[in-house]
C-alpha positions as CSV (number, residue, x, y, z in Angstrom):
1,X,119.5,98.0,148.4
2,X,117.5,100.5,150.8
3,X,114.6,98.8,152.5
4,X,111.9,100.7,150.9
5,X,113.4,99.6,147.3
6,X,113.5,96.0,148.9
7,X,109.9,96.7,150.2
8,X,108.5,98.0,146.4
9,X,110.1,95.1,144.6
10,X,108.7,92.2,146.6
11,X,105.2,94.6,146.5
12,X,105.5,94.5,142.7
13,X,106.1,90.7,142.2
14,X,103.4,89.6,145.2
15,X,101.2,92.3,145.8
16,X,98.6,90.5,143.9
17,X,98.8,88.0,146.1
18,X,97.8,89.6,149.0
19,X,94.2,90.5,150.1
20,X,92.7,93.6,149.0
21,X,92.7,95.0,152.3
22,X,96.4,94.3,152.8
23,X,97.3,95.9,148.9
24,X,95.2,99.2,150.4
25,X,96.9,99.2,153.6
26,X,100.5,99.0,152.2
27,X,99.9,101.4,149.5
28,X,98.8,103.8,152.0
29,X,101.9,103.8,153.9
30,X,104.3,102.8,152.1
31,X,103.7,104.4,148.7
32,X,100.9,107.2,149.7
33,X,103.5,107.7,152.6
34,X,100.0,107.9,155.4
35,X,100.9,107.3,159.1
36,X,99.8,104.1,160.4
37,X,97.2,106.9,163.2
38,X,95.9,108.0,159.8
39,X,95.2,104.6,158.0
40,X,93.7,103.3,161.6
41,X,91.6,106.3,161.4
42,X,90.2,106.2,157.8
43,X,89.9,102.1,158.5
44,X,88.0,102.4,162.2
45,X,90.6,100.2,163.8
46,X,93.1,100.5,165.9
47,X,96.9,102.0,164.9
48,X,97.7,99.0,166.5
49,X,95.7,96.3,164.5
50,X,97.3,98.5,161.1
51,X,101.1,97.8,162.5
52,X,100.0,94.2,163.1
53,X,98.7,94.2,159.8
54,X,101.7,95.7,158.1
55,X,103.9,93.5,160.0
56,X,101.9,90.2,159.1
57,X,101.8,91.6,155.3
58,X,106.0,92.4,155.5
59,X,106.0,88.6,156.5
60,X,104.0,87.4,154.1
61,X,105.6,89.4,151.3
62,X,109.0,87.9,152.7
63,X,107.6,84.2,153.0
64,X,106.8,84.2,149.1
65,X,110.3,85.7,147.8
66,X,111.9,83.0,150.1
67,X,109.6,80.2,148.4
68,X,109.2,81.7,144.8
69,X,112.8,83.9,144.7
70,X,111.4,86.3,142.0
71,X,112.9,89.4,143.4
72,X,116.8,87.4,143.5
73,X,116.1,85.8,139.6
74,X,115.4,89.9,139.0
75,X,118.7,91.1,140.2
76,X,120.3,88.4,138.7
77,X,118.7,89.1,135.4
78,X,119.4,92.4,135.2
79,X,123.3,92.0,136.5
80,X,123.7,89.7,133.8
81,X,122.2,92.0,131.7
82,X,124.5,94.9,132.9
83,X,127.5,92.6,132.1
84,X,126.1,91.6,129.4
85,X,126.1,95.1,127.6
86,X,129.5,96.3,129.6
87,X,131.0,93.0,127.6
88,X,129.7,94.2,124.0
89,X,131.1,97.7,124.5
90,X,134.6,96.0,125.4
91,X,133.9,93.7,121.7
92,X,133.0,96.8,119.9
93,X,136.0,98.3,120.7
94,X,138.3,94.9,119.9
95,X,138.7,93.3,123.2
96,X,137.9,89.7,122.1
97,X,137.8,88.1,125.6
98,X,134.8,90.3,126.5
99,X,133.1,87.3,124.0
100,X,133.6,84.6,126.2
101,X,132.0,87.3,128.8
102,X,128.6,87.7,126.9
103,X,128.5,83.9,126.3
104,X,128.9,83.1,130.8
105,X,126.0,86.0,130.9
106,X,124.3,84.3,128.8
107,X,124.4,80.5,130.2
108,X,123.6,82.4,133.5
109,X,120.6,84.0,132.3
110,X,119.8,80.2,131.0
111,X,120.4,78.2,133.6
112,X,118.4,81.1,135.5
């Protein structure tokens, strides 16, 4: 997965934990697509102090997935879903081992 993907899903599960000055700055570059000159600019800091910033929010968003691991149990979710519906096409059209498919998707998705 690209980095920016990688960078919007971990956004999306912890963004709210972040402060609301960290949430603005992100957004503004990585979403609004500003320059970090034009976010120092509109904030009255330095570019400097927003690449700090960024870089201590990057961290941050990368400290909680490696503690909490909600961006990995949403891969895993949706590969099992994935499989899950690749399987029941392979039932549907009589291809009976694609059964014991849907049922290790589904233990997957349990054990979670």
């Amino acid at each position: 997965m690209n980095d920016l993907m990688e960078q919007a899903l971990l956004f999306d599960y912890y963004g709210d934990l972040l402060t609301e000055q960290q949430r603005k700055i992100y957004q503004e570059v990585y979403f609004d697509d500003y320059s970090p000159s034009e976010v120092a600019k509109g904030e009255g800091v330095s570019r400097q102090g927003i690449h700090d910033m960024l870089r201590r929010t990057l961290r941050m968003l990368d400290d909680y997935e490696k503690k909490l691991g909600m961006v990995e149990k949403h891969r895993t979710l949706r590969r099992a879903a994935d499989e899950i519906e690749g399987a029941a096409m392979r039932l549907r059209a009589g291809d009976e081992a694609a059964l014991d498919e849907i049922r290790e998707q589904c233990r997957i998705i349990r054990e979670g």
